[in-house]
Structures are given as structure tokens and as C-alpha cells.
Wavefront OBJ file of the C-alpha trace (Angstrom):
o trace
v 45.584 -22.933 -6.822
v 43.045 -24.887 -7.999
v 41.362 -25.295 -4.113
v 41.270 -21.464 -4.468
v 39.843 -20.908 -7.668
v 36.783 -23.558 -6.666
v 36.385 -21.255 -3.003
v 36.417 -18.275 -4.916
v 33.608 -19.682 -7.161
v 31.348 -20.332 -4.353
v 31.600 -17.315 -2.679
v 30.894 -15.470 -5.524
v 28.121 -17.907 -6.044
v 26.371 -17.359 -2.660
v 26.701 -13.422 -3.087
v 24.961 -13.912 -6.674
v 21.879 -15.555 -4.729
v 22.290 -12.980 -2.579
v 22.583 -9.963 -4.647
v 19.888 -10.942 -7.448
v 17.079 -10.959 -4.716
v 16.450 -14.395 -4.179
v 13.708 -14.601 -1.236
v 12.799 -18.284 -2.065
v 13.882 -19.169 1.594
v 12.102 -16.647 3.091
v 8.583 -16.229 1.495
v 6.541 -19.096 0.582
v 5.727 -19.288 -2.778
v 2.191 -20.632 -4.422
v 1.685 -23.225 -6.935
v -0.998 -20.663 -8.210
v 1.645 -18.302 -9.321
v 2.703 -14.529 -8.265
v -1.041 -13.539 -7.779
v -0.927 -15.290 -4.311
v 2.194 -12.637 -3.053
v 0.948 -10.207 -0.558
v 0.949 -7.112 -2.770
v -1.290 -5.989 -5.036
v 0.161 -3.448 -7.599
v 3.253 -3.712 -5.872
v 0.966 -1.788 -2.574
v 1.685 -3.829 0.353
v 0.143 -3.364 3.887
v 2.210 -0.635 5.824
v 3.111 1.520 2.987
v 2.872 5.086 3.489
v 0.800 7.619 1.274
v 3.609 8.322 -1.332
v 4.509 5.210 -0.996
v 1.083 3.378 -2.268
v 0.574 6.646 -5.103
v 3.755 5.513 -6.850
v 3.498 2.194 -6.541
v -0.105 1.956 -8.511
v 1.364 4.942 -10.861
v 4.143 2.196 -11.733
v 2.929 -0.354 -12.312
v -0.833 0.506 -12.820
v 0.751 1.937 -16.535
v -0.724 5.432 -14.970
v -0.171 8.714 -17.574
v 1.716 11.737 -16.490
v -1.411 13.865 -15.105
v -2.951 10.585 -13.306
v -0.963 10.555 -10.313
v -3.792 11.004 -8.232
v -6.674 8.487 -7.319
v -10.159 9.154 -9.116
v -11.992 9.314 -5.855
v -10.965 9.807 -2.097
v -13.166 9.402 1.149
v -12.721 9.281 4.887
v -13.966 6.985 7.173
v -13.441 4.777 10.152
v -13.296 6.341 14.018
v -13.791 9.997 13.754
v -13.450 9.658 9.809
v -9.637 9.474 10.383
v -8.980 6.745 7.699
v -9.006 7.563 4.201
v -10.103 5.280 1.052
v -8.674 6.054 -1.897
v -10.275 4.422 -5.294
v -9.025 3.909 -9.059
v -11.782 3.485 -10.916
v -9.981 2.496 -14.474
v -6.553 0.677 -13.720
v -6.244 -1.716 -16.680
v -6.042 -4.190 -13.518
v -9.167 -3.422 -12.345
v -11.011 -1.465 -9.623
v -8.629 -0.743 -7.106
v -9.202 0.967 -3.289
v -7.063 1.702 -0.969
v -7.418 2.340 3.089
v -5.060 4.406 4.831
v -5.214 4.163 8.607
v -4.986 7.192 9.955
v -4.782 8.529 6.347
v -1.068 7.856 6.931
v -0.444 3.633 6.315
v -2.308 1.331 4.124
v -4.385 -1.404 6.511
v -6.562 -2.881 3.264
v -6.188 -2.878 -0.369
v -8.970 -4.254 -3.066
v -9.322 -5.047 -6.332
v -11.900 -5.996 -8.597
v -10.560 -7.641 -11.254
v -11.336 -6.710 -14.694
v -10.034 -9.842 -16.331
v -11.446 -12.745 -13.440
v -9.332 -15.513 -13.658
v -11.024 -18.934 -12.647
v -10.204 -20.474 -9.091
v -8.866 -23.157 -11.109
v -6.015 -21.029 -12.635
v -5.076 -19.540 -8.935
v -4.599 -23.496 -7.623
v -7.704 -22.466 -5.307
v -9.640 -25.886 -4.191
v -13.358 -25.799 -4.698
v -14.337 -26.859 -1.562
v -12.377 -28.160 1.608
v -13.432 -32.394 1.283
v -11.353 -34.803 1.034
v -12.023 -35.601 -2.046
v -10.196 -32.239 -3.546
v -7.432 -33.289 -1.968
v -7.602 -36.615 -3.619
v -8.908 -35.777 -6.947
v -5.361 -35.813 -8.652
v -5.417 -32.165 -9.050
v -2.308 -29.710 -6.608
v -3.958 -26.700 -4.943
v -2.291 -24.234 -2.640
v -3.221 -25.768 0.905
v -2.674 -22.283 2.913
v -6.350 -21.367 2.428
v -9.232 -21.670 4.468
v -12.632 -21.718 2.681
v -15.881 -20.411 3.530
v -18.645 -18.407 2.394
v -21.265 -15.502 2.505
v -24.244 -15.756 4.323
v -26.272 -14.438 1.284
v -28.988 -16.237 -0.391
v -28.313 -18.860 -2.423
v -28.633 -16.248 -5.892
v -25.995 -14.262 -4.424
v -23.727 -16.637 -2.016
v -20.058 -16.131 -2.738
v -17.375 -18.363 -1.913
v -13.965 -16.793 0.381
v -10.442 -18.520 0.565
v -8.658 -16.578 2.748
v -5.254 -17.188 4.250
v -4.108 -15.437 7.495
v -0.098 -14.956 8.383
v 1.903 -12.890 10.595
v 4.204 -9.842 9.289
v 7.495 -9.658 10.328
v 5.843 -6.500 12.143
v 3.867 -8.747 15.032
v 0.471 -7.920 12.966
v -1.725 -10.331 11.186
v -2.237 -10.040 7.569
v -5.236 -11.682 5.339
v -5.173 -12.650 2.080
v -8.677 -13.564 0.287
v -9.704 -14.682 -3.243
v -13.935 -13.978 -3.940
v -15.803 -15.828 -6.186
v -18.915 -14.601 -8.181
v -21.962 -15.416 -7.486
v -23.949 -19.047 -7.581
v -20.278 -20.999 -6.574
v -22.101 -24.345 -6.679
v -24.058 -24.489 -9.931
v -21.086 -25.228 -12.255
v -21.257 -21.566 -13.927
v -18.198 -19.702 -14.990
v -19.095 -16.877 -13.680
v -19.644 -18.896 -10.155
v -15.189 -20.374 -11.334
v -14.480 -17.035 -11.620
v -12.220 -14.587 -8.946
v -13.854 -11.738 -8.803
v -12.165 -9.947 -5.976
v -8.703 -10.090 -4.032
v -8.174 -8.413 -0.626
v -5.401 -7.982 1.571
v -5.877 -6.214 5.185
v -4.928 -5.961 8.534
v -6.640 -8.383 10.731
v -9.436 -6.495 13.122
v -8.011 -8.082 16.247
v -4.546 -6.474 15.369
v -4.851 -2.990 14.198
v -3.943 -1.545 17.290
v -0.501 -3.647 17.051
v -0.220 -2.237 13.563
v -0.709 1.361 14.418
v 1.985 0.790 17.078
v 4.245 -0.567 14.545
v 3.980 2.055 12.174
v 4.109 4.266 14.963
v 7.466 3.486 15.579
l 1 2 3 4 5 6 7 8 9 10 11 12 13 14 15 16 17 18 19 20 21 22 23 24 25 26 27 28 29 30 31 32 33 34 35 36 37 38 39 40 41 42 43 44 45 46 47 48 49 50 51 52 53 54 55 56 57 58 59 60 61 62 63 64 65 66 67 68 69 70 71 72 73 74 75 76 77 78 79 80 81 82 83 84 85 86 87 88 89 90 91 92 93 94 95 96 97 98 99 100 101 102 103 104 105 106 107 108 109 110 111 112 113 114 115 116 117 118 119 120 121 122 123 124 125 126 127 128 129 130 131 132 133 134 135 136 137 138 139 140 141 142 143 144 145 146 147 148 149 150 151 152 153 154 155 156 157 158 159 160 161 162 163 164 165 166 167 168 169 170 171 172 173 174 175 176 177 178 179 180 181 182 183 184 185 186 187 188 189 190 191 192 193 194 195 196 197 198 199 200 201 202 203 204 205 206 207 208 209 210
């Protein structure tokens, strides 16, 4: 009886994990904390037009009467894809681009509160000597930077990964300007992205196509 009562207990256990939506095993999670996942506003890459709307309506603390974007243009082969922009989420700027006008390929935001690279476990540079400074950072990202003057040179840490689609996804973090001169405003994020990867839109399209 007592054998049972312990089986029963890990069953139900297992079906808990299950159940409550723990992805732990499958999606890697950062040190930097939930602003690393691959969604922004709960819009992920592949979502269709309704889709994307209610997701920023959610949880972009939208009123009833701003279901729609401020702004919309087309652009892209034969002005086929369509940008879509929020101009006053409490988030920040946010944009949208539809492929086709039908699936979301890139999503941006411009953060109105720009946390510091620091906060997001983003190294400043890619030496050695980050790595053995003392301090953790998330060691997906690659690092480089504009080719801008020195006045307006930005620094990129990007990350690239493959969806369980076939298609490559990005991931980037954009500093302000000045990175180097010890600034805040050169600390600060002032930008994430997430797209489909140039080389693989035509593998997305055929994925959503399906």
C-alpha cells in the first residue's frame, strides 16, 4: 500500500511539472532575466496579424478604443510587408513587420525606461578579461558594433538560434551612443530587436506557408 501511495505521488508529481508549464528543459534561460526570451510584448516571430494586435493590447495595458497601432506602412518587395508602430506603449516605441502583411519577421522596441547592459548580464566587450573579471554574463552573445563615427558608434550583442520552424532567429540588445567613454547613457540599452535572419526568410515564408 505504501509502494502505491509513493508511485502515485510521483506520477502526479511529473504531470504537475507538466501541467504548470514548466519549459526549463526546453528553452534556455538567461542569467539576465526574462528580457532575454524571444518575445517582446508577448509578439513572437511567426505570429499572425490578430495574433501580434492582441498580444501588445494585453499586455501593452492598451484602453478599449486602442486596439489599433498609431501608424501603419508598407514596404519591402513590391511594398508587400507592412510595419506597424506604437508610438506610446508604457514599454516603449514598439514596430512591428509583417511579411507579406500576414506573419511578423521583426519586432522593435525602443525602450522608454533603458536598463544598463549591466542589469541584462550583457559583457562590455568580448576580452578575456570580462570573462575573468569575477562578474557572470550571459555567454550566448556575440558583440560588435556600428560603423558610425566615434560620437555616434553603438555597441550590438546579438545572439542567433534556430526555431523549431528550420528558420534563424536574432536577438540584439543596442547601446546608446559613445559605448566606450564610461557614460550612462553609453551603459544604457536603448533598443531590442528580434527578426528573421536575411539568409532565411524564404524558409520562413515556406513555413508559415504551410
Amino acid at each position: 500500500m505504501i509502494w502505491r501511495t509513493a508511485k502515485l505521488l510521483s506520477v502526479l508529481l511529473v504531470l504537475m511539472s507538466v501541467y504548470s508549464g514548466d519549459t526549463s528543459s526546453a528553452q534556455e534561460k538567461s542569467i539576465g532575466g526574462k528580457e532575454h526570451d524571444d518575445n517582446i510584448l508577448g509578439v513572437t516571430l511567426g505570429m499572425s496579424v490578430p495574433e501580434a494586435l492582441k498580444a501588445v493590447f494585453e499586455n501593452g495595458k492598451r484602453k478599449p478604443g486602442q486596439e489599433k497601432p498609431d501608424a501603419m506602412r508598407h514596404e519591402g518587395k513590391d511594398d508587400k510587408d507592412i510595419r506597424v508602430v506604437y508610438n506610446d506603449l508604457k514599454a516603449g516605441k514598439l514596430q512591428i513587420l509583417f511579411a507579406s502583411g500576414k506573419w511578423v519577421k521583426e519586432i522593435v522596441l525602443e525602450y522608454t525606461t533603458r536598463p544598463l547592459y549591466d542589469e541584462l548580464r550583457l559583457a562590455p566587450n568580448s576580452d578575456i578579461g570580462a570573462a575573468l573579471g569575477g562578474q557572470r554574463y550571459d555567454d550566448r552573445y556575440t558583440i560588435r558594433f556600428t560603423d558610425e563615427t566615434t560620437a555616434k558608434r553603438q555597441r550590438i550583442w546579438y545572439r542567433d538560434e534556430k526555431c523549431a520552424k528550420g528558420f534563424r532567429e536574432r536577438v540584439e540588445f543596442v547601446s546608446g551612443p559613445k559605448p566606450d567613454d564610461g557614460s550612462i547613457e553609453g551603459k544604457q540599452i536603448v533598443r531590442k530587436a528580434i527578426l528573421v535572419l536575411p539568409d532565411d526568410e524564404e524558409k520562413f515564408l515556406k513555413a508559415m506557408a504551410q
